[in-house]
N, C-alpha and C positions, 0 to 999 in steps of 0.2 A: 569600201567601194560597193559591196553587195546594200547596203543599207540605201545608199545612195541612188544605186540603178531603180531598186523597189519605193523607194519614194518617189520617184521622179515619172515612172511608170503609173503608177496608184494618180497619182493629182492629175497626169495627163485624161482619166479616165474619171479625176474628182467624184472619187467615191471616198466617202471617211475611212473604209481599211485600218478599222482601228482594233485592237484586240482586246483594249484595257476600257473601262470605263472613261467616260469623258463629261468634262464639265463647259455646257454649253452656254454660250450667249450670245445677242442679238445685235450687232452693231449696222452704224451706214454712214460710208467715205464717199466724200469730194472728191476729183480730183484735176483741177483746171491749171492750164497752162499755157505761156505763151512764147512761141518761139518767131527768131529770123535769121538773116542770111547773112554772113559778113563778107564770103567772098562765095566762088562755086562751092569748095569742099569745106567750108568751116561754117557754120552756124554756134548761139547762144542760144539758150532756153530757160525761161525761169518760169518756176515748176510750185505750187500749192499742192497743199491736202486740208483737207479737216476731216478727221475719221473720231465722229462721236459713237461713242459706248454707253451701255448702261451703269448708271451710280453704282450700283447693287455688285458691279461684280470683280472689282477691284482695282481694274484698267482704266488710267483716266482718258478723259478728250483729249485727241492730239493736235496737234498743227505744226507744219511745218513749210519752211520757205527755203526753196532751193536753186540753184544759179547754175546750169551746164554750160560747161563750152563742147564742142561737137565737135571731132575732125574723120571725115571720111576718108578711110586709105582707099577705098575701092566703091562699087556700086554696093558690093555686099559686106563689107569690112567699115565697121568705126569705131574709132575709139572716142573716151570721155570722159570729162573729170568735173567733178561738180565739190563746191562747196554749200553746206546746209546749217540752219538753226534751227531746231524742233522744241516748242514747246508742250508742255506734257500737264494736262489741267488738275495740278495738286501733285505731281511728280517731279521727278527730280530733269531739270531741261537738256539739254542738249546739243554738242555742234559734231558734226560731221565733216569730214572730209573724204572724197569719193570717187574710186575709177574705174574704169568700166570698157571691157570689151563685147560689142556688140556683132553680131553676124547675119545674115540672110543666105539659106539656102535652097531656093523654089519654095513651097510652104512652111518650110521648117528656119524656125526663130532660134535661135540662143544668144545668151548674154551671163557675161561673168563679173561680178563687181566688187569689189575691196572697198572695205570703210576702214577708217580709223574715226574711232568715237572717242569724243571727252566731253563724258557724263558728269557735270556739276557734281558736285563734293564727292564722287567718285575717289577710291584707292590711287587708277591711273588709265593710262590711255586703255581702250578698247579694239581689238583684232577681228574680223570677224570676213567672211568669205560668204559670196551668194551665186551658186550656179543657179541657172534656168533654163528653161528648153519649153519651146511651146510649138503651137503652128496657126497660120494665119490662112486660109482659106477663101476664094473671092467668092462667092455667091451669085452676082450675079453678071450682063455682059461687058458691063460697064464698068466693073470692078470697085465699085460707088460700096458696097456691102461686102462684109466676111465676117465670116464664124471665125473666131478666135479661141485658143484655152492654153495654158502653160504653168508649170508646176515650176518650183523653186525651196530649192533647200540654205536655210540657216544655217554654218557652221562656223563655232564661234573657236575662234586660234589663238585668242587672249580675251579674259574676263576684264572689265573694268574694274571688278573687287577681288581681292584675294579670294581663294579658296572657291571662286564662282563656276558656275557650270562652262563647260567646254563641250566642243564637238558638236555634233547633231543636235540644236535647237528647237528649230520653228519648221512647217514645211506648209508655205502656202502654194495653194491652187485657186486657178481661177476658169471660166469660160464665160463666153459673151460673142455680143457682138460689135462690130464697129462702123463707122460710117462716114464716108466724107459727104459734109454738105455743102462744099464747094470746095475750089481749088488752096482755099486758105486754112478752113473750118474744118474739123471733124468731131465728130462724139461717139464715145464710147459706155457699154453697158454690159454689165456681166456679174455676176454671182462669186464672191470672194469668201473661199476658208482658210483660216487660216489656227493651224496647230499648233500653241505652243506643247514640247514635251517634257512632261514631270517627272522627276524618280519618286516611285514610294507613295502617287499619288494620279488621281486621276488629269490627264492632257487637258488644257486649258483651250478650246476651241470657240473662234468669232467667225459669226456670219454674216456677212455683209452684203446688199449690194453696193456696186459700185459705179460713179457714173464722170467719164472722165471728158473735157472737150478744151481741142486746143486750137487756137489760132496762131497764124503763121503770116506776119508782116511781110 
């Protein structure tokens, strides 16, 4: 739990907070998407990435395509479940399956999500847990603008390979900012770290910006 609160605290403030040496690299993700309405409270969204890396540092290009459905219990309460295919360029691919408690609290964001992963010729299925906690700020009077940032922790509660790492993985953070450019449109821009953690070895660390814009039928 202590591990937890100090990770989640450290990304809200996205500073590296690292003790051990780390090995850097330079990445830059897409991330576009389109969503609509199926009645008041249910919407679908299918959701893209392309997050290209560099050759050199062992992580391939990703992609992936994913499918939400949306059910609002409240104005600040939804739930969500999505199904996903992620290809991995020279890696082994990917399907996902996904659900997700989302919340709104005045400025303050959180969202919890369950994967179950089956990683091509993998041992077996994949467990794995994502809190997050951010906060979203308007900027200006029209509420058109906001400062955004929100940290999130990887913790993995089943390996897809025997004998594979568990617990405290990855810990990404993010800030930026967002924008609606009309009632349909919006884009987003912000600066992405993201930590994987090594035993015995220096933290595998990607920088990325990131630049995300979705439309809404």
């Amino acid at each position: 739990m202590k591990k937890l609160v100090a990770a989640l605290g450290l990304g809200l403030l996205v500073t590296p907070g690292t003790a051990l040496a780390t090995d850097d690299d330079f990445e830059f993700w897409l991330n576009p998407a389109v969503g609509f309405d199926l009645d008041e409270d249910t919407s679908m969204e299918f959701e893209t990435a392309q997050r290209f890396r560099d050759a050199g540092n062992g992580r391939p290009d990703t992609y992936f395509f994913r499918l939400w459905v949306n059910q609002a219990l409240s104005d600040s309460v939804t739930i969500q479940g999505a199904v996903e295919r992620r290809l991995n360029d020279g890696g082994s691919d990917e399907t996902r399956v996904m659900q997700q408690l989302s919340t709104r609290h005045g400025i303050l964001r959180t969202r919890l999500r369950l994967e179950e992963r089956f990683v091509d010729n993998a041992d077996r299925m994949g467990l794995r847990i994502r809190p997050r906690i951010g906060i979203a700020v308007p900027i200006d009077p029209e509420g058109r603008w906001s400062f955004e940032t929100d940290a999130e922790l990887f913790f993995t509660l089943r390996s897809n390979n025997r004998g594979g790492d568990t617990g405290a993985t990855t810990l990404r953070t993010q800030i930026g900012f967002g924008y609606d450019i009309s009632d349909r449109v919006s884009l987003s821009v912000a600066y992405l770290r993201n930590q994987d953690f090594e035993d015995n070895a220096p933290d595998e660390v990607g920088h990325a910006p990131i630049i995300g814009i979705e439309y809404a039928f």
